[in-house]
C-alpha positions as CSV (number, residue, x, y, z in Angstrom):
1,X,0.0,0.0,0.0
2,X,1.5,3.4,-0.9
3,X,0.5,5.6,1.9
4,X,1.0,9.7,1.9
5,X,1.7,11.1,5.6
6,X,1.1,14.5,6.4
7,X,2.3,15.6,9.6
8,X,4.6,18.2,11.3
9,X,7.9,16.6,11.6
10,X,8.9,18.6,14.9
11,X,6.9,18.9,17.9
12,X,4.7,22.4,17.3
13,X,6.5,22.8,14.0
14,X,9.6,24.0,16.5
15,X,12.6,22.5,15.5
16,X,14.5,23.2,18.5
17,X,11.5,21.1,20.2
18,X,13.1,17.9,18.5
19,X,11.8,15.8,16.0
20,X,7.9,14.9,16.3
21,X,8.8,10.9,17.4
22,X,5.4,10.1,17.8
23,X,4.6,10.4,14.6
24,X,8.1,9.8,12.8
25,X,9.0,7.0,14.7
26,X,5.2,6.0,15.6
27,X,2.9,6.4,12.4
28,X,5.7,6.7,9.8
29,X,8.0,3.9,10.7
30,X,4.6,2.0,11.8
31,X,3.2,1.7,8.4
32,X,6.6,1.3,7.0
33,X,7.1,-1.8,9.4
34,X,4.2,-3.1,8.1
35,X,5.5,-2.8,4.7
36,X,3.7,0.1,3.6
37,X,5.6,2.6,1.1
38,X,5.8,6.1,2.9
39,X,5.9,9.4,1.4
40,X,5.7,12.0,3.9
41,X,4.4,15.6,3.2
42,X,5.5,17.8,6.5
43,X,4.1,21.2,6.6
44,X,6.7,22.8,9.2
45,X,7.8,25.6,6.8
46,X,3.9,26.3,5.7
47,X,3.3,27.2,9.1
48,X,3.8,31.0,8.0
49,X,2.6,30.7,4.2
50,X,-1.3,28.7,4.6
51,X,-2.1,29.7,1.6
52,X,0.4,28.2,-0.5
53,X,0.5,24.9,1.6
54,X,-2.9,24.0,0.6
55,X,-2.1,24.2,-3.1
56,X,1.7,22.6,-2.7
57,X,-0.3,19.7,-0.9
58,X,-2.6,19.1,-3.1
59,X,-0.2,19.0,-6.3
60,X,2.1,16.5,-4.1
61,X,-0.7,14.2,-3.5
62,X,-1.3,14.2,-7.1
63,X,2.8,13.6,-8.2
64,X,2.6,10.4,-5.4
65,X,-1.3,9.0,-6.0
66,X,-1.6,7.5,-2.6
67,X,-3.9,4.8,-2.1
68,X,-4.4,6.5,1.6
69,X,-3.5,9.3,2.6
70,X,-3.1,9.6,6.4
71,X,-3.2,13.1,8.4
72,X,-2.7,13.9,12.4
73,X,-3.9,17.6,12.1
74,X,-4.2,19.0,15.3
75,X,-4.9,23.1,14.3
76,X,-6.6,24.7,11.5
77,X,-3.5,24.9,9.1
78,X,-4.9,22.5,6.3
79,X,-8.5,24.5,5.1
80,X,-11.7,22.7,4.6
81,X,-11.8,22.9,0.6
82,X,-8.3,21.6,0.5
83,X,-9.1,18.1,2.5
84,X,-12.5,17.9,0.7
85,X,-10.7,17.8,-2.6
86,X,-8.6,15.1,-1.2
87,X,-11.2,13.0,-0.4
88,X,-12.8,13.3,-4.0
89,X,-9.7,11.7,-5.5
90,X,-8.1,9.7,-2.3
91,X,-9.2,8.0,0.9
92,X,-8.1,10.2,3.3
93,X,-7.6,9.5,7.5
94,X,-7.5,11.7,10.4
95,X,-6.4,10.3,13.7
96,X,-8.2,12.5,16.3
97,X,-6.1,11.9,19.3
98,X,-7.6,14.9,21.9
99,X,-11.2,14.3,21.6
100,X,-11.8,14.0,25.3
101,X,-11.5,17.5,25.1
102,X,-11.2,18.8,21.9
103,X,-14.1,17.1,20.7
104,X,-16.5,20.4,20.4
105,X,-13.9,22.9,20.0
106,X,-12.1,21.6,16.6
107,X,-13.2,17.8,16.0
108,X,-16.6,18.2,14.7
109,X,-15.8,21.1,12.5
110,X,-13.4,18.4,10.6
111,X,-14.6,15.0,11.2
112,X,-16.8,14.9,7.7
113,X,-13.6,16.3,5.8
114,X,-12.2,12.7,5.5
115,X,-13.2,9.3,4.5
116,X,-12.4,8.0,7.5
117,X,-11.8,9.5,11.6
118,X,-9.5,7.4,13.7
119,X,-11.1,8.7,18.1
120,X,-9.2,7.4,20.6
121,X,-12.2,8.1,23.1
122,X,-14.8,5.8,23.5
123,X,-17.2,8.5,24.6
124,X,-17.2,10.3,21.5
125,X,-18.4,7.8,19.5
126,X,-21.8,8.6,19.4
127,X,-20.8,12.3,19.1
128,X,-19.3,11.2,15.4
129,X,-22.4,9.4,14.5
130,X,-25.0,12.8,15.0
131,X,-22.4,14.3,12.4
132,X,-23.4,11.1,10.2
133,X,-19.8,10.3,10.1
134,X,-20.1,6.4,9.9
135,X,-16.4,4.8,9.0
136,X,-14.9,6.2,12.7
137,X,-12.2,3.8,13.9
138,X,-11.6,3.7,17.7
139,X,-8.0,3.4,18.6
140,X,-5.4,4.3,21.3
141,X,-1.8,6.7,21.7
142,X,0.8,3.6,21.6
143,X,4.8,2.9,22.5
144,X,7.3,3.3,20.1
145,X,8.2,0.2,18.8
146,X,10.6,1.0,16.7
147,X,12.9,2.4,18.7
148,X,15.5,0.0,20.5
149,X,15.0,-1.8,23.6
150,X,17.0,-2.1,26.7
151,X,17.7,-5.1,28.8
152,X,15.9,-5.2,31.9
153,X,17.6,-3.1,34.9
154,X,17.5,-3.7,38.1
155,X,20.1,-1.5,39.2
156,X,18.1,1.4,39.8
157,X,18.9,4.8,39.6
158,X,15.6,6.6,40.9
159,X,13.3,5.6,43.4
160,X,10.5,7.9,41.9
161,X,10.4,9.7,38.7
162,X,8.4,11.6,36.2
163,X,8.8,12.6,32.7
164,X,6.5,15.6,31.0
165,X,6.0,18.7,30.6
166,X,5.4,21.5,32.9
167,X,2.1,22.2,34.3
168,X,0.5,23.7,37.2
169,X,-1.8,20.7,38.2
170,X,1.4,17.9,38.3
171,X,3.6,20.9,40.4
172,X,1.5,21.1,43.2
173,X,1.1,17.4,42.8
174,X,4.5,16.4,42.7
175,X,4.7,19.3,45.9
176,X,2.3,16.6,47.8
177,X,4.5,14.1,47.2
178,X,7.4,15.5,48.6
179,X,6.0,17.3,51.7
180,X,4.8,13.6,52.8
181,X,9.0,11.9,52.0
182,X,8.2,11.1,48.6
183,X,11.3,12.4,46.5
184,X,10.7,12.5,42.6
185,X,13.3,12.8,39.7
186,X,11.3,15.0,37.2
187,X,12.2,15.8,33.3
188,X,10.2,17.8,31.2
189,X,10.1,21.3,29.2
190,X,9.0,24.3,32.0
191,X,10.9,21.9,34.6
192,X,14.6,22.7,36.1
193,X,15.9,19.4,35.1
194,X,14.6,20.0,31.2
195,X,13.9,17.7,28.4
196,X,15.1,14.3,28.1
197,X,16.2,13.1,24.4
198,X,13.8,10.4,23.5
199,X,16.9,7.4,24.4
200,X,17.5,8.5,28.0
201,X,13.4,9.2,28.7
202,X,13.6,5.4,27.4
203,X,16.5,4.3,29.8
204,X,15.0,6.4,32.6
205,X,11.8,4.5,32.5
206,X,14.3,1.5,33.0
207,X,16.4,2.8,35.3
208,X,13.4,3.9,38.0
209,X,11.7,1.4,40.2
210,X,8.2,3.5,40.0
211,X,7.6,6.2,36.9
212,X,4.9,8.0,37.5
213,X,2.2,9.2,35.2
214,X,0.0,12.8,36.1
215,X,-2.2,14.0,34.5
216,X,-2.2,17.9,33.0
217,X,-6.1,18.1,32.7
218,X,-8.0,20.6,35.5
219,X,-8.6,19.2,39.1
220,X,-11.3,19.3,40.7
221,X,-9.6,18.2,44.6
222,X,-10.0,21.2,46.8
223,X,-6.3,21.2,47.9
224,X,-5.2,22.3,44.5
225,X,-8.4,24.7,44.0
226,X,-7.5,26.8,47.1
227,X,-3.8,26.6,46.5
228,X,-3.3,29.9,44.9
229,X,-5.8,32.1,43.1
230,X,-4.4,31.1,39.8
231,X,-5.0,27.8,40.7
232,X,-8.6,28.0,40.8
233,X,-8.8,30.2,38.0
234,X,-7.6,27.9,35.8
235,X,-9.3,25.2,36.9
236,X,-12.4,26.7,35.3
237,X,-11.2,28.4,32.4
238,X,-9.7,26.0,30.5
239,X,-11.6,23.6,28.4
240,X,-9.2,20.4,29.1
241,X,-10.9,19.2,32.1
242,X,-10.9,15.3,31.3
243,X,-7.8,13.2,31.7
244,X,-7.0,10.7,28.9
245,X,-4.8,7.9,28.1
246,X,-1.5,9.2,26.5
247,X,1.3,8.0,25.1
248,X,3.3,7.5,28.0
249,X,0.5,4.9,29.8
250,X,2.4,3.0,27.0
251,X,5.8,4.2,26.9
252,X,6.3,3.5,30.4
253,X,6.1,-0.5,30.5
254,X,7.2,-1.1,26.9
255,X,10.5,0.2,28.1
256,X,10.7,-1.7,31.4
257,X,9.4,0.4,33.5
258,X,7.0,-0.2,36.7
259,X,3.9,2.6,36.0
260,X,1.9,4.2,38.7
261,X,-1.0,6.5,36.9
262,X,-3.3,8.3,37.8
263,X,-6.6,6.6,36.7
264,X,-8.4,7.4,33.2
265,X,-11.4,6.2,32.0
266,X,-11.3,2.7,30.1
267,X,-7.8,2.3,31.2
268,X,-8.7,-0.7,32.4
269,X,-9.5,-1.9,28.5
270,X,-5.8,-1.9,27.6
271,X,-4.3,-2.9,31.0
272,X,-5.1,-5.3,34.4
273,X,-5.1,-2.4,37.0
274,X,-2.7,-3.8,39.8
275,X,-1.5,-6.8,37.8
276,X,-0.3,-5.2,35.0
277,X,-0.1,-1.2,35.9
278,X,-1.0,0.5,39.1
279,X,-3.0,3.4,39.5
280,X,-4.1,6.3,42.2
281,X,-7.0,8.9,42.3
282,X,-5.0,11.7,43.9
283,X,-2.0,12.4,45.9
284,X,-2.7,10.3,48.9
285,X,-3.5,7.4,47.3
286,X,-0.2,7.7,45.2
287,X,2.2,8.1,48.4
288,X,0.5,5.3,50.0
289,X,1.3,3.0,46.7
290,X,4.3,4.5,46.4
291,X,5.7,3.4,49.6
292,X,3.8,-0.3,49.1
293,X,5.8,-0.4,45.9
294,X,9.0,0.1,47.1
295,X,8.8,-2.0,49.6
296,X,7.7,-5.2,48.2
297,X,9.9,-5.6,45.2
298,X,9.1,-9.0,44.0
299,X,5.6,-7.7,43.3
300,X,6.7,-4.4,41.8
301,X,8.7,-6.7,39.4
302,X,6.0,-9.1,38.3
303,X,3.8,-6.2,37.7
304,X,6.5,-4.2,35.5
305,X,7.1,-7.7,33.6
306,X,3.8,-8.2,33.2
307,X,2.7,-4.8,31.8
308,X,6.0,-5.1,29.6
309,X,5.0,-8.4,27.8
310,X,1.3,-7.1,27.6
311,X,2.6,-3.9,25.7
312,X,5.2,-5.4,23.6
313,X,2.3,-7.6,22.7
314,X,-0.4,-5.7,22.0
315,X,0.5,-1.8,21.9
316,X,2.9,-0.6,19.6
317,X,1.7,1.6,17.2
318,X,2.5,-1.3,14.2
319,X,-0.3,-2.9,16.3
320,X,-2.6,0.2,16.0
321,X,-1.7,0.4,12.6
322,X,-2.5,-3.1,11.8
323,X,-5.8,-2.6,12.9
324,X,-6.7,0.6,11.5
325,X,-5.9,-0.9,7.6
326,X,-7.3,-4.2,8.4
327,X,-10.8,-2.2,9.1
328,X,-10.3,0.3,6.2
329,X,-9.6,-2.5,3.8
330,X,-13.0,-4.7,4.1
């Protein structure tokens, strides 16, 4: 299958931000592993000039004739007319990975644009279906499994870490942590530590006995409401105010590493909650596993193994992939 990509091939369209791995090393070397041929249109340099990126797009689908051609627009960059011409000649998929939250705001102005919407919410469903927009494909974020894996350590280097981006929400919840012993190793853009390069998030995830995973949606606990003024502000301005499964649910054990999330709905789809993955509510519950966890090892281990085989097994984004054409193709 000769399939076209369009995507941004740095994070934001900011090359300083690194290459966009999720969809370089996840969708693009996905469909390549599963011997697709893929030519990939990426728009960073349009970001300026809209206007002539809808016509260079469309003369580049025309030069390569895709028999799919596969977007992950997140913005408005790519204009209606453009991706309905696109679907007259090609068949055309979106993956619409924020509709938790993003659902009213930008997804249903777009869904009917392509042949076919790829949700990872299973909530939104029937939100697709009052648009009339039938051939919706439900899926999930995914690890990286094209990148290379790391033997098992257990030589730790971290009792406690955490990789992602800054946030108000995950400060004053790391903040918990630490005012009741917990110490936590945390990595991320806004942070003092920084960025990690995608190998040594990899080997971190390895190299801690518990990663954690927090959320950067709006709380609702009344410890973080009353923490500062700016706190509550934000809790009820912003429009992201359900959590979601990410990437990193993933990430985490397909790299060897024990996870302890925070809860999100249907989670429990894609994982055995406390065989396979832990999870915690709010801070309490997350200092009272985090001490369990470090104490037991021998159960900390089984779960990390178990959550690893599960992932490698089942969700890499070649097994997303897999799926997605298998469905397109009947």
């Amino acid at each position: 299958m000769k399939v076209l990509y369009v995507d941004l091939e740095f994070y934001y369209g900011i090359e300083a931000r690194g290459a966009n791995i999720i969809g370089q090393d996840g969708f693009k070397a996905g469909f390549e592993t599963l011997g697709c041929e893929v030519t990939p249109f990426y728009y960073d340099s349009y970001l300026k000039n809209i206007r002539q990126l809808q016509v260079d797009l469309l003369i580049f689908a025309d030069q390569v004739q895709p028999d799919l051609i596969f977007f992950s627009i997140f913005q408005d960059q790519l204009e209606h007319d453009t991706l309905l011409k696109l679907k007259e000649k090609y068949v055309t998929i979106n993956w619409f990975g924020d509709d938790q939250w993003r659902f009213n705001s930008f997804t249903q102005y777009y869904a009917n644009d392509f042949t076919w919407c790829v949700t990872t919410d299973l909530f939104s469903i029937e939100k697709y279906k009052a648009l009339v927009q039938e051939n919706l494909l439900l899926s999930q974020w995914g690890a990286v499994d094209t990148h290379e894996l790391l033997p098992t350590h257990e030589c730790y280097k971290y009792d406690v870490s955490f990789v992602g981006g800054y946030h108000p929400y995950r400060a004053w919840f790391i903040s918990q942590l630490e005012k009741q012993g917990v110490s936590v190793a945390v990595f991320g853009y806004g942070w003092p530590n920084g960025p990690l390069p995608v190998k040594e998030m990899n080997k971190l995830f390895n190299e801690s006995r518990i990663n954690l995973n927090i959320s950067n949606s709006n709380s609702l606990d009344f410890r973080y409401l009353t923490h500062s003024i700016k706190s509550f502000i934000n809790s009820f301005r912003s429009i992201k105010n359900n959590s979601q499964i990410k990437a990193r649910n993933f990430e985490i054990p397909f790299f060897n590493g024990f996870q302890l999330s925070d809860y999100t709905p249907t989670l429990e789809q894609y994982f055995l909650i406390g065989q396979e993955i832990a999870c915690y509510t709010n801070p309490d519950e997350a200092v009272l596993q985090i001490n369990y966890y470090l104490e037991n090892n021998d159960l900390r281990e089984s779960i990390k193994k178990a959550g690893k085989q599960r992932t490698s097994k089942e969700h890499g984004y070649s097994n997303r992939l897999r799926e997605i054409l298998k469905k397109i193709n009947k």
